[in-house]
ROROKE-716343 format. One line per 4 residues: number of its first residue (from 1); their letters; for each residue x, z, y of N, C-alpha, C, CB. Coordinates in steps of 0.001 Angstrom, whole numbers. Atoms other than C-alpha are relative to their C-alpha. Glycine has a CB too. Example, Ala and Ser with C-alpha at 12.3 -4.5 7.8 and 13.67 -1.06 7.14 Angstrom:
2
1 = as = 890,0,-1190,12300,7800,-4500,900,0,1200,-992,1246,27  -820,-60,-1190,13670,7140,-1060,-770,730,1090,414,-1415,462 .
***
This chain:
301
1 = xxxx = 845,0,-1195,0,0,0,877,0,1241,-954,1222,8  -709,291,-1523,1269,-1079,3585,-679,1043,974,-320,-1734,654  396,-646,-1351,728,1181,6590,-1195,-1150,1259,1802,338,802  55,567,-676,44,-2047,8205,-1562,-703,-327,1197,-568,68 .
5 = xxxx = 842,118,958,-2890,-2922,5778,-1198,1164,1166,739,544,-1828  640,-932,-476,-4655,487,6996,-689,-249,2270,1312,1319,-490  -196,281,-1595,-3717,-477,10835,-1125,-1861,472,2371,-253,253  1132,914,-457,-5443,-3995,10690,-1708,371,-467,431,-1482,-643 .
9 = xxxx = 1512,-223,-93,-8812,-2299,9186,-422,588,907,-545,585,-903  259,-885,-1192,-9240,-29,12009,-39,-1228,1279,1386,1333,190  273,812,-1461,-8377,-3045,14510,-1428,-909,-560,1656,-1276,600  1430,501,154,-11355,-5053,12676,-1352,225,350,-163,7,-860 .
13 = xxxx = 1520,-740,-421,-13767,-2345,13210,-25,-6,1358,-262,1621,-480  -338,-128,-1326,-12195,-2321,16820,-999,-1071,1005,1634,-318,74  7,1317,-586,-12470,-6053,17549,-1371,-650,-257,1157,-866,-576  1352,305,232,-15916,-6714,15565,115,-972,-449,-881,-17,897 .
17 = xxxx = -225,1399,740,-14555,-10014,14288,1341,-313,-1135,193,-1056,1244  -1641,60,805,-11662,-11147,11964,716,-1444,1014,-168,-559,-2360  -979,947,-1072,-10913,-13729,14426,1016,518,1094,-921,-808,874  -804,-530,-1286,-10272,-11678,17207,449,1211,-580,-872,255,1473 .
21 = xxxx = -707,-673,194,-9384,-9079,15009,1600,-509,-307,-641,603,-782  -1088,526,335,-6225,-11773,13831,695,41,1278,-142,-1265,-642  -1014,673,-805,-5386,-12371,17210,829,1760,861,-1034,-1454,1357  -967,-1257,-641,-5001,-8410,18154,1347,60,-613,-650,1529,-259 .
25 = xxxx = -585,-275,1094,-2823,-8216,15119,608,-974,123,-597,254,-1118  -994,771,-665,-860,-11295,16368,592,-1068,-1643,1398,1321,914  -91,770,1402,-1379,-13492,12555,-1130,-686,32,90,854,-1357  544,733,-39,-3194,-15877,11615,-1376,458,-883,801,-975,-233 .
29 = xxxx = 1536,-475,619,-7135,-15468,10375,127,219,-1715,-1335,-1429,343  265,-218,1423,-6573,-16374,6532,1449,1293,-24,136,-1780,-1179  -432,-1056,556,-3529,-13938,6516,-375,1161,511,1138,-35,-69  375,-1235,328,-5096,-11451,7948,-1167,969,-785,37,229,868 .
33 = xxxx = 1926,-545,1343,-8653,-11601,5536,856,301,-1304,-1735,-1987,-668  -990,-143,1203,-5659,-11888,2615,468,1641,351,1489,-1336,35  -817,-1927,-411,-3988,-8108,4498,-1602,990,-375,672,354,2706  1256,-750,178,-7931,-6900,4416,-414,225,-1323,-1044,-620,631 .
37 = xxxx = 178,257,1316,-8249,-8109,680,1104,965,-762,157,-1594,-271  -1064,-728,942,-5054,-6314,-582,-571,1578,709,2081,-566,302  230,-1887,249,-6215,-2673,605,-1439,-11,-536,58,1215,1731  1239,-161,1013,-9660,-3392,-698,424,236,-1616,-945,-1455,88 .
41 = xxxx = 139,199,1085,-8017,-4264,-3884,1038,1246,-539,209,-1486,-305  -529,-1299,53,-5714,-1107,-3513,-576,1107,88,712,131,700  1298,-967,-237,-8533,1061,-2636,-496,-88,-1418,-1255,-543,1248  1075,647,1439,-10465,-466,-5841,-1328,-87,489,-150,1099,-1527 .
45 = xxxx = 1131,17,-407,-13666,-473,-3276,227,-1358,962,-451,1413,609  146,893,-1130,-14899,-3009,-1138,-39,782,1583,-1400,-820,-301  508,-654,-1338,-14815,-2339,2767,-967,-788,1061,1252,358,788  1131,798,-841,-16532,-5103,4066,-998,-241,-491,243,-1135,440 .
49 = xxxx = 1217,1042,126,-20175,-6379,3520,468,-1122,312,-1216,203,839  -901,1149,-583,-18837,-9749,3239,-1814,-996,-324,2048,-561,-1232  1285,814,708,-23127,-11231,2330,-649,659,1711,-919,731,-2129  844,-14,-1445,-24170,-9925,6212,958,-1001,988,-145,1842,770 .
53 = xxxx = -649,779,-1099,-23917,-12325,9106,969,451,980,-891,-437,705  -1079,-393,-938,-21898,-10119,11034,532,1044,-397,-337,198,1281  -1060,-997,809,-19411,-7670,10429,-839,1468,-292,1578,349,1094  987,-1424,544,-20997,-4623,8440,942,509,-976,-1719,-326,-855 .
57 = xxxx = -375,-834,1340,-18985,-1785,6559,-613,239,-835,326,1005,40  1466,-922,1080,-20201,-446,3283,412,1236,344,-92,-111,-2078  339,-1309,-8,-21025,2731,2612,1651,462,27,-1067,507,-1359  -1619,-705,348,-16985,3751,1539,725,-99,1264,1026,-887,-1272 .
61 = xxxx = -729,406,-1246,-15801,1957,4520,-536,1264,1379,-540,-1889,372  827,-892,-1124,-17923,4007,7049,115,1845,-438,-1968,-627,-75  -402,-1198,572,-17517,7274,4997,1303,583,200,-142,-116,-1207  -1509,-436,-45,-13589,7593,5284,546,-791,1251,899,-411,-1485 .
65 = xxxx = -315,638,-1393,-13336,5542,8529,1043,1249,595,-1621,-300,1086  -660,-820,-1040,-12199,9008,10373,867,516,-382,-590,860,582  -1708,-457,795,-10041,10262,7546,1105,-1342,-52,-263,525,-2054  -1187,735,-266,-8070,7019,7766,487,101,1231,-131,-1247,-236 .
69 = xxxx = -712,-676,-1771,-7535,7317,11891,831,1324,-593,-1645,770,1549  -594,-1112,56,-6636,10753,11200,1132,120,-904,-858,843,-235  -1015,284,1293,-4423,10036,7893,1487,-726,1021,-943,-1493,-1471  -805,711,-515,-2898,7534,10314,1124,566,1305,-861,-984,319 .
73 = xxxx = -117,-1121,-1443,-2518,9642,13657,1242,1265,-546,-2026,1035,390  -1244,-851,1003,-644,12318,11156,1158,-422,-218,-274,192,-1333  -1276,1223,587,1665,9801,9615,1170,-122,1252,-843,-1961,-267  -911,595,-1290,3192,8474,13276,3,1764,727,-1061,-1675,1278 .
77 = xxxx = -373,-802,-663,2784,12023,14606,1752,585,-1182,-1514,1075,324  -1581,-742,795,5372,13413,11903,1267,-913,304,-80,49,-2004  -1350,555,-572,7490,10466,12269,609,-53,1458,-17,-1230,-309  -624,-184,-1060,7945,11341,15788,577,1274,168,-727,-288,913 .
81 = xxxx = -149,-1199,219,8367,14856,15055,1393,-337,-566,-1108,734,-821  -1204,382,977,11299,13912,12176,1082,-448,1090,-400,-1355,-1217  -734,888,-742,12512,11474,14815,1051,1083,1153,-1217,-1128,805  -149,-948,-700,12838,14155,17644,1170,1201,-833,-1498,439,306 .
85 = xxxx = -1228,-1029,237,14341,16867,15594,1136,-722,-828,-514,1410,-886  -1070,293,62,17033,14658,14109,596,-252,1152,80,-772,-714  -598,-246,-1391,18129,14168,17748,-113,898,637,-236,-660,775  -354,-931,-676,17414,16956,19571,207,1476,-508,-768,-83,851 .
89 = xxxx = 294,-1451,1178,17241,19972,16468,-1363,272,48,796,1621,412  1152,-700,237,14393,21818,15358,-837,551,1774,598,1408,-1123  537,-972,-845,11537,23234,18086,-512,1074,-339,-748,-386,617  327,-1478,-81,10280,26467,18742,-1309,-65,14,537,816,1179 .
93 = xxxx = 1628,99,-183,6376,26632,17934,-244,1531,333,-976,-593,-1544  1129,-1328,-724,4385,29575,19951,-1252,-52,-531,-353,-95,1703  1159,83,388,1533,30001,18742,-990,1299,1200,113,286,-1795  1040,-712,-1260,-1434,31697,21554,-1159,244,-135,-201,-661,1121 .
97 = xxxx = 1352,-146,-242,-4646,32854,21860,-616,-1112,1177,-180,1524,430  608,556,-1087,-7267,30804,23858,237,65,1356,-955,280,-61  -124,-856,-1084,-7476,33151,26620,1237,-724,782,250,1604,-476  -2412,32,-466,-3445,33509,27352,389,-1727,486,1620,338,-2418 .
101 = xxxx = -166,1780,-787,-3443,29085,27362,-400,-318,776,-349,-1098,-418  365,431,-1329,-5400,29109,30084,475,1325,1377,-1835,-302,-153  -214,-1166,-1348,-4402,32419,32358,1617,293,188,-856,1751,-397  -1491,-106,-59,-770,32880,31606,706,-1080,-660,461,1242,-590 .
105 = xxxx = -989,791,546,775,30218,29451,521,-499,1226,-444,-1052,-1021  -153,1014,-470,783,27762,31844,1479,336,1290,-1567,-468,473  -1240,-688,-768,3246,30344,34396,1084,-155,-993,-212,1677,428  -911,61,220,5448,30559,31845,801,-1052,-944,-17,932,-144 .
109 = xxxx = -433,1404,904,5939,27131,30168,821,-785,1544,-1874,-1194,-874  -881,314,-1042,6988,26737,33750,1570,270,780,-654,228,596  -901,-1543,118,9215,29586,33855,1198,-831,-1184,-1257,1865,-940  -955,559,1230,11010,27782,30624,648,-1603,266,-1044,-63,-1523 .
113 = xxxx = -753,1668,-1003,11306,23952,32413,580,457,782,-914,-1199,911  -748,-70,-1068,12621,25253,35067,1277,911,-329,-846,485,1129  -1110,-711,432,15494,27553,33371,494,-559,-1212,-280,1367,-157  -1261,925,1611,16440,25528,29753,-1076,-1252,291,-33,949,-2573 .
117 = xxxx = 1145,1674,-345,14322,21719,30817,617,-419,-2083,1132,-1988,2203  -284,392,1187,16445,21238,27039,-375,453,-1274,968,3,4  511,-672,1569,14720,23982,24894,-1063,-1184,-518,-1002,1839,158  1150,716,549,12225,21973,22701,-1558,1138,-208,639,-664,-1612 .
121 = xxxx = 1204,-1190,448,8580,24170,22325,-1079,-1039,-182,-499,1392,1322  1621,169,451,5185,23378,20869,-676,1164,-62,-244,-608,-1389  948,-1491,-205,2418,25772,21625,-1318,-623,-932,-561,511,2109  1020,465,1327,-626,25937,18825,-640,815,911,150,332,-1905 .
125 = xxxx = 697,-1124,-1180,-3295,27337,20830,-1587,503,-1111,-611,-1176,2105  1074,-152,1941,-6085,29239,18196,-865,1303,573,1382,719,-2151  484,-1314,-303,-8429,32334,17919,967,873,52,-912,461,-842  -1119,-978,-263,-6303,35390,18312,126,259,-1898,-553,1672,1272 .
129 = xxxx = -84,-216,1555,-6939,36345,14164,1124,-1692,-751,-2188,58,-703  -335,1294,1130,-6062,32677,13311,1578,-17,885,-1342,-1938,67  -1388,161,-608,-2317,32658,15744,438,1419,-783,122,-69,1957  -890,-1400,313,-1773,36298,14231,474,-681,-1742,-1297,1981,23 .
133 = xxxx = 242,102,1579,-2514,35025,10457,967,-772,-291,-1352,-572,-573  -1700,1618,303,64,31727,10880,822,413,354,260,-1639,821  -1555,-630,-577,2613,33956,12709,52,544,-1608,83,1537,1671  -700,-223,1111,2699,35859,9486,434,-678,-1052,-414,642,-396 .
137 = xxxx = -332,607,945,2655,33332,7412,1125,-785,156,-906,-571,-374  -1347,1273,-249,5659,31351,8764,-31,-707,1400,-155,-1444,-1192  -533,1676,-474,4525,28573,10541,-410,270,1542,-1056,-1689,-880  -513,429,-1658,5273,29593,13960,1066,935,141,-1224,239,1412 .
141 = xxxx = -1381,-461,-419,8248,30610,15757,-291,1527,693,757,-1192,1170  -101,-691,-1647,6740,32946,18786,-1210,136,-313,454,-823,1601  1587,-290,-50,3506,34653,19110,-295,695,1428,-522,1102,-1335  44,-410,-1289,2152,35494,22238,-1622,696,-86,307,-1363,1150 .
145 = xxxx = 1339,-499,306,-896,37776,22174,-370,889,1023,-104,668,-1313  845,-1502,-436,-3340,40617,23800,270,833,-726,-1473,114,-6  -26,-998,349,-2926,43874,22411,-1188,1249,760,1353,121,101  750,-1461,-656,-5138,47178,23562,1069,791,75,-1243,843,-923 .
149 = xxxx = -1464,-1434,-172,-2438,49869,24893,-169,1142,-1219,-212,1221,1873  257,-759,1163,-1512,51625,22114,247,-491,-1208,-1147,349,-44  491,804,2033,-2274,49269,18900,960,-1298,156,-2409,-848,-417  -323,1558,-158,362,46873,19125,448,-67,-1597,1397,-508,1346 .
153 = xxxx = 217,979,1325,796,44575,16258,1424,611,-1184,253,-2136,623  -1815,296,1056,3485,44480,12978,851,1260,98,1330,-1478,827  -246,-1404,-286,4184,48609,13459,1103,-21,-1051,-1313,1144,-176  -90,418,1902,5099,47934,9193,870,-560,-157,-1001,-892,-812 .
157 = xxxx = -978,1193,553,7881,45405,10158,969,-162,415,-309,-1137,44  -658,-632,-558,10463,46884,11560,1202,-1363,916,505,1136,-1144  -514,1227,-560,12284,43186,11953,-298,-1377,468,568,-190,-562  265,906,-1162,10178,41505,14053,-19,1026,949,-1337,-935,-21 .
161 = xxxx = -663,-568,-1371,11398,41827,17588,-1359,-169,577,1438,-895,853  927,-413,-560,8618,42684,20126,643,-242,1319,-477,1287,-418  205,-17,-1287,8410,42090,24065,-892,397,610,73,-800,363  902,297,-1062,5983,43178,26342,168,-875,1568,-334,1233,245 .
165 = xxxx = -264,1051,-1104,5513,40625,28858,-1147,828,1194,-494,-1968,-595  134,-561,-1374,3427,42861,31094,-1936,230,-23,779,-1358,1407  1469,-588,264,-897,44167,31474,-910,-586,1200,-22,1817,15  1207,673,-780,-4004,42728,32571,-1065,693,-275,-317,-1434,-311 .
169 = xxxx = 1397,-1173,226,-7468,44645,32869,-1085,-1026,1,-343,1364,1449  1657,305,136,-10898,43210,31727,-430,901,504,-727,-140,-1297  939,-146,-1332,-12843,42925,34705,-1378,-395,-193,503,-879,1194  1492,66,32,-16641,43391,34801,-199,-1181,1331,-813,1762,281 .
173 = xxxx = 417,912,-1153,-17886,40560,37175,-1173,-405,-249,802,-1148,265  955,295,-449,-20936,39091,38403,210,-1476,1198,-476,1351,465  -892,719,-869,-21317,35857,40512,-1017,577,1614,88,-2073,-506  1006,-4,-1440,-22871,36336,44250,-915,-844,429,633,-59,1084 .
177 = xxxx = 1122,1001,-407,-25465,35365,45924,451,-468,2111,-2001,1171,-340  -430,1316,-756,-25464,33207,49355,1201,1303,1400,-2052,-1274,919  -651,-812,-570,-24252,36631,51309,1139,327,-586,-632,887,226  -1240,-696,822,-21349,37384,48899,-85,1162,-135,1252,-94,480 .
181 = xxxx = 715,-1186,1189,-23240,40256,47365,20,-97,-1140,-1271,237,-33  82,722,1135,-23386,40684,43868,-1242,-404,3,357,631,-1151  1549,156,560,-25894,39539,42217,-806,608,-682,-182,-770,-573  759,-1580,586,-27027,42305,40350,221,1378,299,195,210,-1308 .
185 = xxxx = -425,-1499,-642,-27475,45404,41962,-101,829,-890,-793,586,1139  -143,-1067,1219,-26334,48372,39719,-755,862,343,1315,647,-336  917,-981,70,-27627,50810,41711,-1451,436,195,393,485,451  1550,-561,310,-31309,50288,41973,-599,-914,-1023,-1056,-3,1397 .
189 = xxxx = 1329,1126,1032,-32249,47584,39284,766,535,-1383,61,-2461,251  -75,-267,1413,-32542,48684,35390,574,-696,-759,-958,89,-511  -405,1201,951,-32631,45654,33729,1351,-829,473,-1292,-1094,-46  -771,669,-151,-29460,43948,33484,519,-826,-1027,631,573,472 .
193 = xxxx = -645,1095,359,-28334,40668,31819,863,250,-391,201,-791,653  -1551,-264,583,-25004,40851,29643,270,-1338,-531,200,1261,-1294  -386,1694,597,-22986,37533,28548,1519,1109,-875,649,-1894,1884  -1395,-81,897,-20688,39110,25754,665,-670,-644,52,583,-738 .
197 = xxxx = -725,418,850,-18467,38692,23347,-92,419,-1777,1101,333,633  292,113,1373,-18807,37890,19392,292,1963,-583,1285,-1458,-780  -93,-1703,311,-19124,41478,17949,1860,-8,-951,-1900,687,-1509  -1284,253,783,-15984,40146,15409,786,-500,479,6,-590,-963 .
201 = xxxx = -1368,503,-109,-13747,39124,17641,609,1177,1121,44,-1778,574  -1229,-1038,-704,-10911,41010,19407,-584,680,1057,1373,-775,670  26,-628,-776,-11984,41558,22705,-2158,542,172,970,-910,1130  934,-773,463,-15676,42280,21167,122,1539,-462,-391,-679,-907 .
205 = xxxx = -372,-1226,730,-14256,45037,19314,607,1330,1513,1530,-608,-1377  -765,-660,-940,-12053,46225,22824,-1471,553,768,1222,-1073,932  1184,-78,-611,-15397,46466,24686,-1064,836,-341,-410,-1024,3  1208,-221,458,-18005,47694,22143,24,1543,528,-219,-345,-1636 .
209 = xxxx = -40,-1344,-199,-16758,51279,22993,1192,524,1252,298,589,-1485  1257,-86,-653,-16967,52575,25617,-1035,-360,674,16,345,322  1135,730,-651,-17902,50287,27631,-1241,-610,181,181,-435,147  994,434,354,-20524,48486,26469,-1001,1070,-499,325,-908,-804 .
213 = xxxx = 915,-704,384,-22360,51331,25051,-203,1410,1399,478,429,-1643  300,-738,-1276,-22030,53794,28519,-964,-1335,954,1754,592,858  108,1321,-863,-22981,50386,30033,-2040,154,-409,1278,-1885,-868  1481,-68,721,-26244,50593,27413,-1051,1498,-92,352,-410,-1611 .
217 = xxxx = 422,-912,236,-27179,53988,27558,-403,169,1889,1004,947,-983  220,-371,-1259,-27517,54087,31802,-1016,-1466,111,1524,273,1063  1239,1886,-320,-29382,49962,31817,-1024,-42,-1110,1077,-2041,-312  856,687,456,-32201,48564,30110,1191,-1420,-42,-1490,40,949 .
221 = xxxx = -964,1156,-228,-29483,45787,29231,-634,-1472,-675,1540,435,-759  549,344,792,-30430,42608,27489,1563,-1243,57,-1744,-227,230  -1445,641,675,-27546,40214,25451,-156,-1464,735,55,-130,-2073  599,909,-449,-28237,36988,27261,561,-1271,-1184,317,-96,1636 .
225 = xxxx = -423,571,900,-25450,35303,25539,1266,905,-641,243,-1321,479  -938,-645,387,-22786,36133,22836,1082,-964,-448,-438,888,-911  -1197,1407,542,-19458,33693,21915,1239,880,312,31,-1883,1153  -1362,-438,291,-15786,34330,21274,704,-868,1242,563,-387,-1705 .
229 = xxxx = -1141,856,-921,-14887,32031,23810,-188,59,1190,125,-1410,-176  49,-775,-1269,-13699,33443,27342,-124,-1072,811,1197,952,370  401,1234,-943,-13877,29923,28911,-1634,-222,549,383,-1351,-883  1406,848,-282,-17374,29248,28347,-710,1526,400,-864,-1097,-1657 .
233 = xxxx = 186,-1415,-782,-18258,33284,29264,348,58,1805,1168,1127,-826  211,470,-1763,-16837,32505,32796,-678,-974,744,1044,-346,533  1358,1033,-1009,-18923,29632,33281,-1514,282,-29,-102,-1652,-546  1626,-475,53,-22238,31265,32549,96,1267,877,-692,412,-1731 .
237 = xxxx = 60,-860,-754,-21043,34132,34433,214,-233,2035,973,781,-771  324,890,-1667,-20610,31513,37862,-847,-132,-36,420,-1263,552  1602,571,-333,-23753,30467,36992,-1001,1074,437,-721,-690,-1383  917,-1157,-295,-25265,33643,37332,-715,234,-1038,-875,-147,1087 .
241 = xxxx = 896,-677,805,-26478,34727,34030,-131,1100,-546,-137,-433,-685  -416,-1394,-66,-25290,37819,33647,1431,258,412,-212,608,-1286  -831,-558,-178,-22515,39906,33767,932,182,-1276,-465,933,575  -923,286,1599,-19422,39412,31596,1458,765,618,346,-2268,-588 .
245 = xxxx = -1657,-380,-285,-16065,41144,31323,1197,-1306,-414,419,1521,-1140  -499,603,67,-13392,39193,31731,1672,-8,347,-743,-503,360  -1543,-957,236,-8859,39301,31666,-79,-661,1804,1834,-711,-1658  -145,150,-1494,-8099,38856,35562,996,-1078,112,473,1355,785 .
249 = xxxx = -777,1108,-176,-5440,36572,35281,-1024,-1442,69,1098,13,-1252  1181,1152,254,-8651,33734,33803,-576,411,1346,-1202,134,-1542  1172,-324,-1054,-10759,34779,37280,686,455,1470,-1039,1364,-637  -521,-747,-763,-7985,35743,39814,-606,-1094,1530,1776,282,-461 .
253 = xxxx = 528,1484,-1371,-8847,32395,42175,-1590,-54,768,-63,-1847,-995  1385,-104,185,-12531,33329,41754,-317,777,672,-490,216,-1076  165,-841,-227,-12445,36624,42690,625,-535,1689,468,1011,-1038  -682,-7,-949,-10304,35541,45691,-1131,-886,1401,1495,-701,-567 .
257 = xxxx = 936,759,-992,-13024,32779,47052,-1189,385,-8,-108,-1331,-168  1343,-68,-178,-15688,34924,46575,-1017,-380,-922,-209,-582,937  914,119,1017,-17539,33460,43630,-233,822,-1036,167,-927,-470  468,-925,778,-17638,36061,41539,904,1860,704,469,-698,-1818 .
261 = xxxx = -492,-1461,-1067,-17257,39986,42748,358,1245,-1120,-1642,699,1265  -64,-833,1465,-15786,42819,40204,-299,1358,392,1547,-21,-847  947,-1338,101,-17531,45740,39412,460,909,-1028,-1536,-326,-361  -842,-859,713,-14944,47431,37601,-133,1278,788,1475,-534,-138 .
265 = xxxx = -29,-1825,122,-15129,51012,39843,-1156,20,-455,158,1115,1405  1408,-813,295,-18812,51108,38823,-134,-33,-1529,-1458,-752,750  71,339,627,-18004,49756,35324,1030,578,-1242,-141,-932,496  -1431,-306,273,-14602,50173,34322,412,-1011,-1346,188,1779,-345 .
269 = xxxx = -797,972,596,-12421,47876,31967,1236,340,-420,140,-970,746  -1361,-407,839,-9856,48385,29202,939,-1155,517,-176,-13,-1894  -1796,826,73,-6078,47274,29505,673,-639,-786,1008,672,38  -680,607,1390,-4226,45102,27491,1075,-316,367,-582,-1191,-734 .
273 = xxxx = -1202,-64,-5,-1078,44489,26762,356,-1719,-309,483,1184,-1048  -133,1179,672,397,40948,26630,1523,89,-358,-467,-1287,866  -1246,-544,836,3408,41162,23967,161,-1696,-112,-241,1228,-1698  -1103,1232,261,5687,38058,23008,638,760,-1579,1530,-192,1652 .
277 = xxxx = -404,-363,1441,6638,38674,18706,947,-1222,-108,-1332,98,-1248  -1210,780,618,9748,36888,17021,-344,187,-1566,1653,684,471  -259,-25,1235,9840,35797,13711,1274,284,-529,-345,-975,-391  -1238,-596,715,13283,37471,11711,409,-1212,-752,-285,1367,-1015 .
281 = xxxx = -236,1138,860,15281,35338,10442,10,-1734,174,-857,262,-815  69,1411,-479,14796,32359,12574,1329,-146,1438,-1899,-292,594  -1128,-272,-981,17628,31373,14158,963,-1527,194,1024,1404,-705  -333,893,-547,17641,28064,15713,255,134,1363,-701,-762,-267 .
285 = xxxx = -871,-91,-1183,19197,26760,19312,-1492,397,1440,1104,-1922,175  1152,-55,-821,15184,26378,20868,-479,1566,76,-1140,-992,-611  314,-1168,373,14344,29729,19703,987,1013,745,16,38,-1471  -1223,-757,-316,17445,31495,20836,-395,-205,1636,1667,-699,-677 .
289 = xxxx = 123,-165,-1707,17301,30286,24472,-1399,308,72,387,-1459,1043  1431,-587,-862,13413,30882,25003,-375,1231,-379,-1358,-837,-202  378,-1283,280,13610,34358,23346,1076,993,890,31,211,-1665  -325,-950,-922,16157,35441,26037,-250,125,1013,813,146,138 .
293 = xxxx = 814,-122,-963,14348,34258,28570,-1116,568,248,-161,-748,223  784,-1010,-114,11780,36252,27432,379,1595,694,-348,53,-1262  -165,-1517,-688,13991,39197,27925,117,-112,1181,1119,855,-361  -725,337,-1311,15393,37949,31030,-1483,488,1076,628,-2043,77 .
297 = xxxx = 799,121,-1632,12746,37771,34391,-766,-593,-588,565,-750,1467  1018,976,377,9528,35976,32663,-1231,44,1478,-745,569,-1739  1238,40,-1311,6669,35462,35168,-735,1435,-72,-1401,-1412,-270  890,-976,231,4061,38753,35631,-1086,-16,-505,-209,448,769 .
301 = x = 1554,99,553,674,38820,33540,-620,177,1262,-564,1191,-1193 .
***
């Protein structure tokens, strides 16, 4: 089987013809229905309806359409990967929580161009359970996480190295209304709106106590919405649908123009810790320089 085989069925489905699919593909019509014929006959299925007037997959063809892109997309990504680290060595994969890729990475991926422009890094960006679960398992270099003060990670493992990179407070907010008031007054209205977070995920768990339950025992509260994901929690909380806690770094621009107002003294909001972990035992040239720049001056959470 040819790579190249795979690459003209995808331009067929592209082009809608085998004419103009020949001419993307820069061959002539019968050799490229002959290139279409040899992965059919390598497949052992047909991919075309070749008895409709115009171009129609069968069923097999249309079924695995996205696993071939993707089969394909894989293929050329590794060989650029291979390509890369035989010239420049191995990179350094980070692996991150959601959150952290949008409120802090982005300071300190800057922080790292601008002091080694030659380290190599890839950042995997995931739930916080699923970046903790692949750090242990290997397949990343660098973990960059939240913690709650107190509970930090890998206590058990005496040779992974640890950083704190510095603390951010989940902030109760609300968005305003046309005065830059909040929008929900605490102290004379009952009922109040809540936009949480998944009861099973991290900063569900940081929340449920005390906050959320002093929060429930003084309101008539009601759940409006619940999701793991702090992106789409700040946009329902601009919109005005309730009131959501949120890390200050994600909301600092917000808070600054006025669109949303924090109600942390009336509320209050746990601390977290954002740590930087090393895998033991890894001890390439990418790794080495961006884990002393960790120690070194990194940006502030």
């Amino acid at each position: 089987m040819k790579i190249e085989w795979i690459e003209d069925f995808l331009a067929l489905i592209e082009a809608g013809t085998f004419s103009q699919a020949a001419e993307l593909r820069h061959v002539t019509q019968p050799a490229f229905s002959r290139r279409i014929r040899q992965l059919e006959e390598w497949l052992g299925v047909e991919l075309i309806d070749r008895h409709s007037a115009r171009l129609s997959l069968t069923s097999h063809a249309q079924a695995y359409e996205a696993t071939m892109r993707d089969w394909l997309a894989s293929l050329y990504a590794m060989r650029s990967r291979i390509r890369a680290d035989a010239i420049h060595g191995p990179r350094a994969i980070l692996t991150t929580q959601h959150t952290l890729t949008v409120s802090y990475l982005p300071r300190l991926l800057r922080y790292f161009r601008q002091r080694a422009p030659e380290a190599r890094l890839q950042v995997r960006s995931s739930d916080r359970s699923d970046c903790i679960r692949n750090f242990q398992r290997g397949e990343a270099d660098l973990l960059l996480c939240s913690e709650l003060e107190g509970s930090q990670l890998f206590l058990d493992r005496e040779e992974i190295e640890r950083v704190p990179m510095g603390t951010e407070q989940l902030i109760p907010v609300c968005a305003t209304d046309r005065l830059g008031r909040p929008l929900f007054d605490l102290e004379n209205r009952t009922h109040l709106p809540l936009i949480g977070y998944d009861v099973d995920s991290f900063l569900g768990s940081v929340l449920a106590s005390p906050y959320l339950h002093n929060l429930q025992r003084r309101y008539d509260t009601e759940l409006v919405c619940e999701t793991s994901f702090t992106l789409g929690i700040r946009e329902l909380t601009l919109a005005g649908l309730g009131i959501g806690w949120l890390p200050n770094g994600l909301i600092e621009e917000d808070l600054i123009a006025g669109k949303l107002i924090s109600l942390v003294d009336m509320l209050g909001g746990p601390r977290l810790v954002v740590a930087c972990y090393r895998q033991p035992d890894v001890d390439t040239t990418s790794v080495d320089t961006l884990w002393k720049l960790i120690h070194d001056r990194p940006p502030m959470v």
